[in-house]
VEXPA-976146 format. One line per 5 residues: number of its first residue (from 0); their letters; for each residue z negated, x, y of N, C-alpha, C. Coordinates in steps of 0.001 Angstrom, whole numbers, plus 500000, padded with zeros to 6 digits. Atoms other than C-alpha are relative to their C-alpha. Example, Ala and Ser with C-alpha at 12.3 -4.5 7.8 and 13.67 -1.06 7.14 Angstrom:
2
0 = as = 500000/500890/498810/492200/512300/495500/500000/500900/501200 ~ 500060/499180/498810/492860/513670/498940/499270/499230/501090
This chain:
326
0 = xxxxx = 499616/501264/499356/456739/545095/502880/498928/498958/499725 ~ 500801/500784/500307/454308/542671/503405/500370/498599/499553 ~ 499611/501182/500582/454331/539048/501517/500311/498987/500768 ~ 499124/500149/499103/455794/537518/504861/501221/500020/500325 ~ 498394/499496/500289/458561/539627/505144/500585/499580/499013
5 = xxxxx = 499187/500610/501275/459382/538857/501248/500685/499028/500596 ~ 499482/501330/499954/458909/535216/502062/500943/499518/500617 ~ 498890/500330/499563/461346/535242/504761/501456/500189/499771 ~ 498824/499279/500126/463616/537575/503293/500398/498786/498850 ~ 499658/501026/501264/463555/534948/499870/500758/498983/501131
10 = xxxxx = 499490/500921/499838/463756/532179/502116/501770/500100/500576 ~ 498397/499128/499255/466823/533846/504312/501612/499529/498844 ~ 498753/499858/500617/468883/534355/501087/500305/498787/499068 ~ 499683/501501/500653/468260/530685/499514/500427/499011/501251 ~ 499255/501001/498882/469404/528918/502959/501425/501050/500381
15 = xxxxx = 498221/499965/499453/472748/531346/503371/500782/499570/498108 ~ 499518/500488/501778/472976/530752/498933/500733/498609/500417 ~ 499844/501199/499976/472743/526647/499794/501173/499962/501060 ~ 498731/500342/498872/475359/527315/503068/501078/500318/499633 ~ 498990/499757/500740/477888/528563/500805/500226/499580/499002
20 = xxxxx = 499601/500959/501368/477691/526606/497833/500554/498484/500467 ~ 500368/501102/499500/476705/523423/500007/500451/499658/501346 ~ 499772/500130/498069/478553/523463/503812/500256/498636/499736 ~ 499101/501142/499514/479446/519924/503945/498717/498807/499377 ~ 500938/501013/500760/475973/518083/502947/500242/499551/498669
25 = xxxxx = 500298/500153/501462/475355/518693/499340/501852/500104/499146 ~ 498826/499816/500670/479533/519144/498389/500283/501386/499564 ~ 499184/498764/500418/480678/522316/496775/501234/500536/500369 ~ 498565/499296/498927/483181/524310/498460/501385/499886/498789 ~ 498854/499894/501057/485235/524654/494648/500091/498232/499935
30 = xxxxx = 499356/501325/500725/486202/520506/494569/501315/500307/499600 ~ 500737/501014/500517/486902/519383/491959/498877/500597/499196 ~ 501298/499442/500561/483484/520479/490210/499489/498974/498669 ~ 499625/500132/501361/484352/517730/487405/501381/498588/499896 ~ 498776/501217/499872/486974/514599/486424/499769/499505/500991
35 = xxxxx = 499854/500746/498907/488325/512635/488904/500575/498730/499356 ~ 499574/501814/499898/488678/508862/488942/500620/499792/500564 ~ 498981/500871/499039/491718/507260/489817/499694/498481/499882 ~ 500569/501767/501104/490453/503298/490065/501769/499191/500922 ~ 498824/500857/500129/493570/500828/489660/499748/499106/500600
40 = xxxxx = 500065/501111/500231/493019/497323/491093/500989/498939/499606 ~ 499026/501269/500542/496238/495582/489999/500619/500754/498828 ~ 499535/499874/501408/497647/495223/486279/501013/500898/500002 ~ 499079/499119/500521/499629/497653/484035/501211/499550/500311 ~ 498689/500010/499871/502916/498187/485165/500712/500035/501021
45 = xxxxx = 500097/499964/498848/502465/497307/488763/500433/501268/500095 ~ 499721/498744/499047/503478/499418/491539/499319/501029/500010 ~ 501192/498958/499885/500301/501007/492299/499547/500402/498577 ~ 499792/499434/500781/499784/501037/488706/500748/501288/499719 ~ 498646/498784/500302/502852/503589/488076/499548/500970/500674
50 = xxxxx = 499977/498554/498700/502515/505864/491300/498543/500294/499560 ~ 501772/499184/500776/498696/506116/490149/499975/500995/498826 ~ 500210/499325/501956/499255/507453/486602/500666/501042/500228 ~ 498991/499161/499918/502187/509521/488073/499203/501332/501147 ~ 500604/499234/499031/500243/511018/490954/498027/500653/499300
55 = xxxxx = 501391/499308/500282/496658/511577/488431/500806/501217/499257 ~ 499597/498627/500774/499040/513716/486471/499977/501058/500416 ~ 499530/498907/499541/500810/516127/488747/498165/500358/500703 ~ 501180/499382/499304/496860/516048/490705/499105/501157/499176 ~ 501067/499166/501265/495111/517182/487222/500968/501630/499834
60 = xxxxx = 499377/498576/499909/497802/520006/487252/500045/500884/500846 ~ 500041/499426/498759/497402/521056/490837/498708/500764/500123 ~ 501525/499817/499863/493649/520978/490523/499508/500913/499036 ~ 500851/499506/501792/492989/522184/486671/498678/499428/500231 ~ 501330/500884/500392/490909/519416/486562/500850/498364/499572
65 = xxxxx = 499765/500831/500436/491234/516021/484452/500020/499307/500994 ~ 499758/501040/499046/492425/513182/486703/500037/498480/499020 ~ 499694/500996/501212/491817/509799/484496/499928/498636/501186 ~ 499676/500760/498905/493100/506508/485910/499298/498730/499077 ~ 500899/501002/500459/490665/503215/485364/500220/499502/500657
70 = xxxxx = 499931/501435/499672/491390/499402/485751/499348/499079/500159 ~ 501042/501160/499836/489326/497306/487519/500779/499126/500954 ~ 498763/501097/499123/492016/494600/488254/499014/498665/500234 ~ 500893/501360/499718/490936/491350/489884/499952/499475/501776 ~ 499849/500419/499175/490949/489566/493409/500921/500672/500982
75 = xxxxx = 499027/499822/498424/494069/490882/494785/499856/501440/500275 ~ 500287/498617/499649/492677/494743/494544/498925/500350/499988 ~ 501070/499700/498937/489526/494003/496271/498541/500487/498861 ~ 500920/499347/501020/487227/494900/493089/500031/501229/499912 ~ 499761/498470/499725/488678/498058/493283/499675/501029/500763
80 = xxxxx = 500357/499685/498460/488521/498442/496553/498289/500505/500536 ~ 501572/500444/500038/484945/497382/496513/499531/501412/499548 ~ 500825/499016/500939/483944/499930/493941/500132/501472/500899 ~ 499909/498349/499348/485352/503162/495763/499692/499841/501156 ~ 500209/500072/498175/484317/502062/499531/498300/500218/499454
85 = xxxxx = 501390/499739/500183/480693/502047/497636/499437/501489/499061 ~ 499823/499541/501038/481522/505067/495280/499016/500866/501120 ~ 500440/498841/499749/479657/508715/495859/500842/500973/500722 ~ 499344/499035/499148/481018/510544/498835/500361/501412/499608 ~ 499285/498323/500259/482457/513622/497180/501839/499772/499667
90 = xxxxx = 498614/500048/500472/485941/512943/496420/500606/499688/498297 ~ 499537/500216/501735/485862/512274/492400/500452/498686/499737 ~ 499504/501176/500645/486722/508734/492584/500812/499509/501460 ~ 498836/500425/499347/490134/507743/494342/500618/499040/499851 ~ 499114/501459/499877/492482/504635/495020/500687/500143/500924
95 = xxxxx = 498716/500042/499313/495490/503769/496258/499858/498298/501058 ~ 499929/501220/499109/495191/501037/499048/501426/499833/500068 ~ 499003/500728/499791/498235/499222/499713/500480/499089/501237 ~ 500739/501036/498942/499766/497298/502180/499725/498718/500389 ~ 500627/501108/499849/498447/494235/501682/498346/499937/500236
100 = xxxxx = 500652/499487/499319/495554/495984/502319/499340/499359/501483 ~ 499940/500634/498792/495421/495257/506137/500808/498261/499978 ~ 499504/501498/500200/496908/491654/504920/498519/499311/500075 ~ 501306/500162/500795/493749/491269/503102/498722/499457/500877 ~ 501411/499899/498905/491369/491891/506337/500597/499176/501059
105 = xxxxx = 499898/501334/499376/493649/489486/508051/499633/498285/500013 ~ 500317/501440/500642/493496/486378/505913/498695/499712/499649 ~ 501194/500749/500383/489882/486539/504821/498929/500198/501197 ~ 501148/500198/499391/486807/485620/506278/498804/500927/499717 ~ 501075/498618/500100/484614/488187/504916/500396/500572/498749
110 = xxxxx = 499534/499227/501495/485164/491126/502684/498867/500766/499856 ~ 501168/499304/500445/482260/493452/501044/500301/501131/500262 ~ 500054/499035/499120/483730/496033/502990/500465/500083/500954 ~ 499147/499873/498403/485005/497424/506341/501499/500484/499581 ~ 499092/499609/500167/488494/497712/505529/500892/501934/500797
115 = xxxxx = 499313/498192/499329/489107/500834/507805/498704/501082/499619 ~ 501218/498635/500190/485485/502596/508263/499212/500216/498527 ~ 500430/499498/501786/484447/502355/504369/500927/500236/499514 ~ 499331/499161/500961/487157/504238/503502/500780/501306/500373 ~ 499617/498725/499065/487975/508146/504047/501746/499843/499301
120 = xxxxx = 498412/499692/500411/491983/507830/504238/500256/501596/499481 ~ 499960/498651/500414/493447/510734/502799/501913/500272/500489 ~ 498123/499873/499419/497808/510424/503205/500776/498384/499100 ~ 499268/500817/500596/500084/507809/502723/500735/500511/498926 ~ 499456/498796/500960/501992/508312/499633/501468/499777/499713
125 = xxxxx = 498613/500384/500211/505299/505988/499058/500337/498743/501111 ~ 499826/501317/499493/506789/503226/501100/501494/499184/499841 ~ 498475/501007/500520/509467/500330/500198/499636/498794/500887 ~ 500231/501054/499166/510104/497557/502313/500348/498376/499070 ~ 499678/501521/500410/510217/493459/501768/501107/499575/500075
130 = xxxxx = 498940/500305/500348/513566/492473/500666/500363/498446/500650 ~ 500264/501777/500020/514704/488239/501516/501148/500277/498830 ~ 498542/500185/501436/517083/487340/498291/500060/498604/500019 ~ 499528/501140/500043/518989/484339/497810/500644/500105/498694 ~ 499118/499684/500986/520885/483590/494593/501417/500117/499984
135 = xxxxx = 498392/499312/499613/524295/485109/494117/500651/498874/500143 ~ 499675/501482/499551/525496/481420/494184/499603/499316/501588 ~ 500173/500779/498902/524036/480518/497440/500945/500054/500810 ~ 498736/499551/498656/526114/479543/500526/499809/500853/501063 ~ 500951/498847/498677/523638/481688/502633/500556/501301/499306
140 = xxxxx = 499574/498695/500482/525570/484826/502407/499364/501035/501176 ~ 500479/499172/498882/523921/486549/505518/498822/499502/500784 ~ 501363/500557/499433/520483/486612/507307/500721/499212/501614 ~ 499357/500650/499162/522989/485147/509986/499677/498692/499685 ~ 499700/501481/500944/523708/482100/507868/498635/499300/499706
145 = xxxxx = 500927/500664/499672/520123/481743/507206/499184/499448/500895 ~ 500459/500663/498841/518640/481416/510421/500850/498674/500546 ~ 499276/501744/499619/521351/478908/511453/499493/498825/499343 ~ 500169/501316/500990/520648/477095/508286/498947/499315/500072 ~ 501620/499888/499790/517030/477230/509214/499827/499121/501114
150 = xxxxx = 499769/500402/498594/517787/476348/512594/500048/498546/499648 ~ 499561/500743/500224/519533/473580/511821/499200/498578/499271 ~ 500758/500834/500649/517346/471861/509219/498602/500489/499563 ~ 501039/499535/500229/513956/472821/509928/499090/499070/498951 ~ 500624/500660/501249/511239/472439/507339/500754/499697/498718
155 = xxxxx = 498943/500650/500993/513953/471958/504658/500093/501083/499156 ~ 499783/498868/500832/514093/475352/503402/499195/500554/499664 ~ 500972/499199/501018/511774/476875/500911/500315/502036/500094 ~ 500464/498355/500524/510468/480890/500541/498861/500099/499154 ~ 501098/500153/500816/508795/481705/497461/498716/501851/500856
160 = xxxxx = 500649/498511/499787/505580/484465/497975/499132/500324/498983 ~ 500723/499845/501477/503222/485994/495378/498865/499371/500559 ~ 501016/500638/499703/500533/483731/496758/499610/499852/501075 ~ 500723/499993/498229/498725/482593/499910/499441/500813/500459 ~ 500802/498771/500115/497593/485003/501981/500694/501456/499784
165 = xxxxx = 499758/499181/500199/499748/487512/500535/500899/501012/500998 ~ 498366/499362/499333/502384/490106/502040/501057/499324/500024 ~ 498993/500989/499337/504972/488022/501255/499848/498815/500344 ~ 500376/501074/498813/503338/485177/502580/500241/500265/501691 ~ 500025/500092/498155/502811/486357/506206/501053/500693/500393
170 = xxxxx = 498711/499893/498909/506004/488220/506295/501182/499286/499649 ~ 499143/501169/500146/508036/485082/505466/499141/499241/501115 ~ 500800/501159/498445/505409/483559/508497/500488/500807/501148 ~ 499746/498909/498524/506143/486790/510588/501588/499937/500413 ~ 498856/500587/499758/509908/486071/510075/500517/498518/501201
175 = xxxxx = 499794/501451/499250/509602/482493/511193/499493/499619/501205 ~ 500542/499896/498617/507608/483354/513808/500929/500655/501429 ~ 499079/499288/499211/509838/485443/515372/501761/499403/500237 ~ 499156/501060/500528/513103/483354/514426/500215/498901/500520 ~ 500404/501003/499259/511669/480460/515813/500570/499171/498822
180 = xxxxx = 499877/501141/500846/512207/478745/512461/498691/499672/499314 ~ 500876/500593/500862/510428/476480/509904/500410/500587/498706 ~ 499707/499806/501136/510212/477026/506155/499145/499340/499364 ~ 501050/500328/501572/508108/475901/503033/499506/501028/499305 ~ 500918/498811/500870/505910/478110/501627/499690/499432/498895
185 = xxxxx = 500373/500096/501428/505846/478234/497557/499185/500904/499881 ~ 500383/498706/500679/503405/480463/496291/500104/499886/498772 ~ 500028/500014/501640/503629/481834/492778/499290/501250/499740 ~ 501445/499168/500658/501401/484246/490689/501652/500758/499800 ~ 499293/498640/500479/503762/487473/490690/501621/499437/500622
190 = xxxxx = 498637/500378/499843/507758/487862/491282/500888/499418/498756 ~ 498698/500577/500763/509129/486837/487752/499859/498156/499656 ~ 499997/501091/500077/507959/483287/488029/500594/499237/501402 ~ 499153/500882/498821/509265/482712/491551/502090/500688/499806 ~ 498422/499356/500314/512742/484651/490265/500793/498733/498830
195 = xxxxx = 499285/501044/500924/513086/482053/487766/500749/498665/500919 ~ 499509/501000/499737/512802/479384/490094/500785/499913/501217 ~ 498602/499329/499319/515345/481046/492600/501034/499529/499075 ~ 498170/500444/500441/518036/480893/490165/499785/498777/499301 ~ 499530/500999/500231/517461/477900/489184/500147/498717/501484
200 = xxxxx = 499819/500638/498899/517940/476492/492415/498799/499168/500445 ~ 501296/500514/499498/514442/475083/493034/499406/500506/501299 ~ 500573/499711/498828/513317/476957/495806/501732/501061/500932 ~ 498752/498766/499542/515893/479215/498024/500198/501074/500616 ~ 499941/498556/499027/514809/482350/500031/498932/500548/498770
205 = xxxxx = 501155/498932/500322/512710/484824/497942/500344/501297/501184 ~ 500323/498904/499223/510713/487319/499697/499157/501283/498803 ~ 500670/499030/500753/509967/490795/497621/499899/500836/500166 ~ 500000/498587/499812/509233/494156/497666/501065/500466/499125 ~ 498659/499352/500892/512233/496505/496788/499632/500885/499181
210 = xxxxx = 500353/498959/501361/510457/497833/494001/500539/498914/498344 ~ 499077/501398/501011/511475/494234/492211/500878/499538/500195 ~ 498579/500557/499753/514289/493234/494443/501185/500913/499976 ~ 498671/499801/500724/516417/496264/493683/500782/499643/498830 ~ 499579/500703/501066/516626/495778/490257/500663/498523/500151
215 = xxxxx = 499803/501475/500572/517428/492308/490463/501675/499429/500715 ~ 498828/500531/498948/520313/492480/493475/501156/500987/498820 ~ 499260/498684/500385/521795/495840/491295/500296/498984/498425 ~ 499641/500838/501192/522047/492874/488061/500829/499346/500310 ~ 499508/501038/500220/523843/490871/489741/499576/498573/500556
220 = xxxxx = 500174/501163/499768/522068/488103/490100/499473/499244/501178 ~ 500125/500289/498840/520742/487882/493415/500825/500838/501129 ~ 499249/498941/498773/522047/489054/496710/499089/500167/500909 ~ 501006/499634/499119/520202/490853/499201/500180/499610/501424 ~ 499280/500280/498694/520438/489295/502507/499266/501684/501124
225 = xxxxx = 501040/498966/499216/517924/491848/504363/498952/500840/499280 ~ 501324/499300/500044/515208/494457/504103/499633/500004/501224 ~ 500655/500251/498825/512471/494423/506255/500014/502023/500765 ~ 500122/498430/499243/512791/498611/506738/500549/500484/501493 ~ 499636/499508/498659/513301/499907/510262/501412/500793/499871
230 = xxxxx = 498983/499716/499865/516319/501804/509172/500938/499701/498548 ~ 499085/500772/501098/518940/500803/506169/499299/501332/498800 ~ 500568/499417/501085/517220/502251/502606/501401/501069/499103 ~ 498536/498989/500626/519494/505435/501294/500020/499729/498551 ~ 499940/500311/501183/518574/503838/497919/500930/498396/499663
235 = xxxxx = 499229/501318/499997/520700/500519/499147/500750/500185/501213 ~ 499584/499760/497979/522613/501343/502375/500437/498712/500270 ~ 499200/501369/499935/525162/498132/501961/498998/499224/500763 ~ 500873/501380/499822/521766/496129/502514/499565/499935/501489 ~ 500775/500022/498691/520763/495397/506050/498581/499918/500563
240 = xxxxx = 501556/499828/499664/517795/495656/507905/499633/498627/500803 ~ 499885/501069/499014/516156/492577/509412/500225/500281/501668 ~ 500018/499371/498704/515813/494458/512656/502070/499735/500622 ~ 498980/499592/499997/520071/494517/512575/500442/498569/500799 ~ 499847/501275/499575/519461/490482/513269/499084/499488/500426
245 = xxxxx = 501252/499562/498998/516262/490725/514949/498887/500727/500155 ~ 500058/498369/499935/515799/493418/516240/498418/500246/500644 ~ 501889/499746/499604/511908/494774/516857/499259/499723/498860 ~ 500742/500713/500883/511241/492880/513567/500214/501161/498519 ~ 499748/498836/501635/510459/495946/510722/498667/500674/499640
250 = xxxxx = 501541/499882/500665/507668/496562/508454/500320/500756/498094 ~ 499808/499729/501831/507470/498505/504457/498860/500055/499886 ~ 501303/499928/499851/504899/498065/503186/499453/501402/498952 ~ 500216/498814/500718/503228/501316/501313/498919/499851/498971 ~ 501341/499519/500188/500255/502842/499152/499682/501153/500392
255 = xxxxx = 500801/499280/499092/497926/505060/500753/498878/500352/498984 ~ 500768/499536/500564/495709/507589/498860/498293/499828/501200 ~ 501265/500049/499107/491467/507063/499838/499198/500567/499088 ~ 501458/499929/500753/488333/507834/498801/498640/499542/500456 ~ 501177/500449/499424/484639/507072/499438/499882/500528/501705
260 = xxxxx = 500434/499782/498661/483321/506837/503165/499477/501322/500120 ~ 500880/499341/500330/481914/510180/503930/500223/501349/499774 ~ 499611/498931/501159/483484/512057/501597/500779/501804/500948 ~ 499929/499410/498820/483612/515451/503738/501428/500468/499999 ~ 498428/499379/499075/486916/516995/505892/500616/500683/498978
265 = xxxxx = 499382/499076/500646/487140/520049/503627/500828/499313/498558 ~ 498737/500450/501591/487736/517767/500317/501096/498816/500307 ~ 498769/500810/499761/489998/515130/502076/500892/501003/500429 ~ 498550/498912/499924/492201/518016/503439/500287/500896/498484 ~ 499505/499572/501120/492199/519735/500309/500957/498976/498770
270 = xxxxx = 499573/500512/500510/493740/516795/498889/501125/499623/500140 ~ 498718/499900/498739/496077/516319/501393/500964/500690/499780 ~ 499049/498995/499916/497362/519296/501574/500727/500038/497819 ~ 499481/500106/501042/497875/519297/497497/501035/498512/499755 ~ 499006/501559/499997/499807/515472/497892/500947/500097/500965
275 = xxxxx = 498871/499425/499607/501966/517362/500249/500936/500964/499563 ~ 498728/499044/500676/503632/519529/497588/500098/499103/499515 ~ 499590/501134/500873/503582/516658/495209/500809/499442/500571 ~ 499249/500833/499714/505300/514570/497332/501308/500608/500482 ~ 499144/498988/499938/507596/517281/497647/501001/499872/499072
280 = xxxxx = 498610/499463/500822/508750/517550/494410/500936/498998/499289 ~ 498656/500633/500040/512120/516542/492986/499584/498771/499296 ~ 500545/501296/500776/510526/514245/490240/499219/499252/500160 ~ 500760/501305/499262/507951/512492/492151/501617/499080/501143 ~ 498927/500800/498750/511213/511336/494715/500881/499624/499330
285 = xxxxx = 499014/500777/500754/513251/510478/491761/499553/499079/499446 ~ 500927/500988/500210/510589/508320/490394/500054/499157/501071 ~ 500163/501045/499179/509790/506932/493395/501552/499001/500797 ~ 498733/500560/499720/513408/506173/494273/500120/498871/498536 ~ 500113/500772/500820/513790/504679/490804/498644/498499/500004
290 = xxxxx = 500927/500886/499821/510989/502190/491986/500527/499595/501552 ~ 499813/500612/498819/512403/501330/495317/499525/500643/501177 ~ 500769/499098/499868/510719/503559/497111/500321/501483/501005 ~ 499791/498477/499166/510643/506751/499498/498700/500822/500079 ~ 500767/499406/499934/507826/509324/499663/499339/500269/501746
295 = xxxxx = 500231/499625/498592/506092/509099/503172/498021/500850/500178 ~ 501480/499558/499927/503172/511568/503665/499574/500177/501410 ~ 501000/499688/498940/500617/511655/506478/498915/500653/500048 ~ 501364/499680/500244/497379/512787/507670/499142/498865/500300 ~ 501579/500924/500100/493859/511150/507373/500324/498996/501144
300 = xxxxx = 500279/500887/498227/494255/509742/510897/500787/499493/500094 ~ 498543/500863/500308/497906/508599/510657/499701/498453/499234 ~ 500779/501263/501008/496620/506695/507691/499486/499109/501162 ~ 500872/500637/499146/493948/505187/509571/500594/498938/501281 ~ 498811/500669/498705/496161/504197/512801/500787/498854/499263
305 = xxxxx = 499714/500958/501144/498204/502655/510180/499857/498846/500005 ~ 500906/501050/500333/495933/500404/508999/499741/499209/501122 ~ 500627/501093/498969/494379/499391/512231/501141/499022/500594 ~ 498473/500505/499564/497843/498713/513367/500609/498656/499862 ~ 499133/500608/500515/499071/496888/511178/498997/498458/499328
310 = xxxxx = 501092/501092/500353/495631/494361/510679/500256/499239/501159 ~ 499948/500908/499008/496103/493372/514209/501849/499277/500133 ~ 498644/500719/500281/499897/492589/513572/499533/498607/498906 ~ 500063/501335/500650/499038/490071/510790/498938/499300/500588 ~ 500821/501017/499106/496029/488748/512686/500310/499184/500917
315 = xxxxx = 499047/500906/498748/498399/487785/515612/500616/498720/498800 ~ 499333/501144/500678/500619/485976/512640/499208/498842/499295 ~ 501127/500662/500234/497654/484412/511448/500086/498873/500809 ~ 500243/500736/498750/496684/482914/514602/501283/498677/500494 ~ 498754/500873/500138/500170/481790/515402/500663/499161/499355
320 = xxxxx = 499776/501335/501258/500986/480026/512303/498876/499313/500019 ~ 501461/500820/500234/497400/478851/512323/500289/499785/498885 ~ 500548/499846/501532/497049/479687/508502/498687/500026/499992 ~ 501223/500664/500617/494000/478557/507295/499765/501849/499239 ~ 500626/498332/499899/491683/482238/507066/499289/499496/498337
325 = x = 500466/500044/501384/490578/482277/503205/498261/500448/499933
């Protein structure tokens, strides 16, 4: 054989070597190939906190590979965010978007990423909807009673939210928009400082996610007038849906597993498909019930739709309230 032939025959078996180690530009067909990063952006204890720590576990067991979860809390997520929309397209470093998420790319004026195309969705993972609560003392016993009351004496009635800008900001605007009422917007830093000043009669509609407003209706101390869920929550049935009193009006908001832009087909479906037994099993749905919570899984593109969806919904409420774009 002449030194030709070799060379082609060498080269031959180092380009089908690299097409089987390497199909997907430089990824390894075995992901994961070492730890995986789960990055946090909001504090211990949080929502996305929890379902993160709960979902690196069962992943590191699925995978037989370490799943470790790191906190880079700070503007609302978007540090987080930031870091994995710029991370290394293989799949080792993951986050849970949320949906304030598409809030996020409503209210501001510029973000350091593309909220949809810098980031490879992967499946939604839980979703709980926005609660309104009143205190068990109020005379507003029904989202009936409030709109009248609303009606009646516009501008007069206060809703607290976890800040401007936030989820429950624009869907206490998306309410009133639709409603055709006024309100007062409080913001406060988190739900147990606007819970205080609920029962003490200082403000009078809270708006929360039913990951904080079960607990709080199941004490006792508040009453639930509405959830914002499209159909009544099998973890609260009693509670109504806003849709029940105007109707078209229903939104939960979720978290949504991602990873870097990029990051190729084979390792976002392989991930997929493993966060579709997880979300399967009995103790991820008792957890997540114990948090308010239901398990909703999708694919990549679902995700995605999602998102876009649901950016041009708060952009309309934007506009319409003419909230001041951050």
């Amino acid at each position: 054989m002449c030194w030709t032939q070799k060379f082609l025959g060498r080269l031959a078996w180092l380009f089908g070597l690299t097409f089987l180690t390497y199909p997907n530009g430089g990824v390894a067909q075995e992901f994961p190939t070492k730890p995986i990063r789960f990055i946090v952006g909001y504090s211990a204890g949080s929502s996305s906190d929890i379902v993160s720590r709960l979902l690196a576990q069962k992943l590191s067991d699925r995978l037989n590979q370490s799943v470790v979860v790191e906190q880079k809390v700070g503007a609302t997520g978007l540090i987080a965010y930031d870091y994995v929309a710029k991370s290394p397209p293989d799949g080792h470093i993951m986050t849970l978007l949320s949906g304030g998420h598409p809030v996020t790319a409503a209210i501001m004026n510029k973000l350091p990423y593309d909220p949809v195309k810098d980031f490879g969705m992967v499946t939604t993972v839980i979703g709980y909807p926005m609660v309104i609560l009143v205190p068990q003392d109020s005379p507003i016993k029904s989202m009936a009673d409030l709109l009248s009351k609303a009606k009646a004496q516009p501008g007069k009635l206060s809703f607290s939210s976890a800040g401007i800008g936030s989820l429950h900001h624009l869907t206490g605007e998306w309410l009133s928009s639709e409603a055709g009422i006024s309100m007062i917007h409080v913001p406060f830093k988190g739900g147990a400082p606007a819970m205080i000043e609920l029962l003490a009669g200082r403000i009078d509609v809270m708006i929360e996610t039913s990951t904080f407003a079960f607990g709080q209706i199941r004490s006792g101390k508040v009453r639930g007038l509405a959830s914002t869920a499209s159909i009544r929550s099998p973890l609260m049935p009693d509670l109504p849906t806003l849709a029940e009193t105007l109707p078209g009006l229903d939104f939960s908001s979720w978290l949504g597993m991602a990873v870097a832009p990029g990051t190729p087909a084979s390792v976002v479906e392989k991930i997929n498909r493993e966060m579709q037994v997880i979300l399967k099993m009995e103790d991820v749905q008792k957890r997540f019930a114990e948090l308010g919570g239901v398990p909703i899984y999708s694919t990549p593109n679902q995700m995605r739709e999602k998102i876009e969806r649901e950016i041009t919904i708060w952009k309309k409420v934007v506009e319409i309230k003419k909230i001041e774009r951050q």
